[in-house]
N, C-alpha and C positions, 0 to 999 in steps of 0.2 A: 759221198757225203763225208766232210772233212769233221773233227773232233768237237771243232767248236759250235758248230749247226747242230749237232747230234746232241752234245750238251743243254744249247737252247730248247731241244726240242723237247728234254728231258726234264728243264726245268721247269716249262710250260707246263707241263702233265703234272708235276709238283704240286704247281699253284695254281692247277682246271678244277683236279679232281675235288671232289666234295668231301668235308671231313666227315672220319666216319666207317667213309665206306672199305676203306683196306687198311691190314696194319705193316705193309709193305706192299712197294711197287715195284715191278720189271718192265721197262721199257725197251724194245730191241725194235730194228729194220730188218724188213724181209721182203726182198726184191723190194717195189715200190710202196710195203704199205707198213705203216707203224702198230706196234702190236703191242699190248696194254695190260700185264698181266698181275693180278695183286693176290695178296692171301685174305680172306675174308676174316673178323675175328673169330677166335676158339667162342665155344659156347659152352658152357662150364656145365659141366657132366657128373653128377655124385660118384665118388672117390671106388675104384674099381668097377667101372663101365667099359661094356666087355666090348673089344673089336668093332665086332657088328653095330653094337650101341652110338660108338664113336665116328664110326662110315654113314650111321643114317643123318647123325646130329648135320654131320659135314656135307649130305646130299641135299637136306633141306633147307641148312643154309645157303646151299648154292644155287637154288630154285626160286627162294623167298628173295634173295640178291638180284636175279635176272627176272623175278616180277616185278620187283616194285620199284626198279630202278629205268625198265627198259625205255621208259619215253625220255629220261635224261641222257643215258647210254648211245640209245641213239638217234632218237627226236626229229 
C-alpha cells in the first residue's frame, strides 16, 4: 500500500469516527487488516488520586467504551 491509499484510509477514520469517542487516534496496517486505536478521554479524579484509583477510573472507562459502543463498533 502506497502513501497516498494509506493516507485516504486515514482520513476516512478521521471523518467515520463519531465525535467524542477518542481524544486521539492511531491508525496502522498489519498484514491485511486495519487497526484502529484511540485514547479514551481522562475522567477527572480529585487532586491526589492514588495509582490504583487512576487504573480503575481507566479500566472502567474502557468497559463502559466497549459496552455502549459495541453495535457501532461493530454492527
Amino acid at each position: 500500500m502506497d502513501e497516498k491509499e494509506f493516507g485516504s484510509i486515514k482520513g476516512w477514520f478521521a471523518g467515520r469516527l463519531p465525535d467524542g469517542w477518542f481524544t486521539g487516534v492511531d491508525v496502522t496496517i498489519e498484514d491485511d487488516q486495519i487497526v484502529v486505536v484511540g485514547a479514551l478521554p481522562d475522567k477527572d479524579l480529585p487532586s491526589g488520586a492514588s495509582a490504583e484509583e487512576k487504573e480503575g477510573a481507566a479500566a472502567g472507562r474502557i468497559a463502559r467504551f466497549r459496552e455502549e459502543t459495541r453495535g457501532q463498533r461493530i454492527g
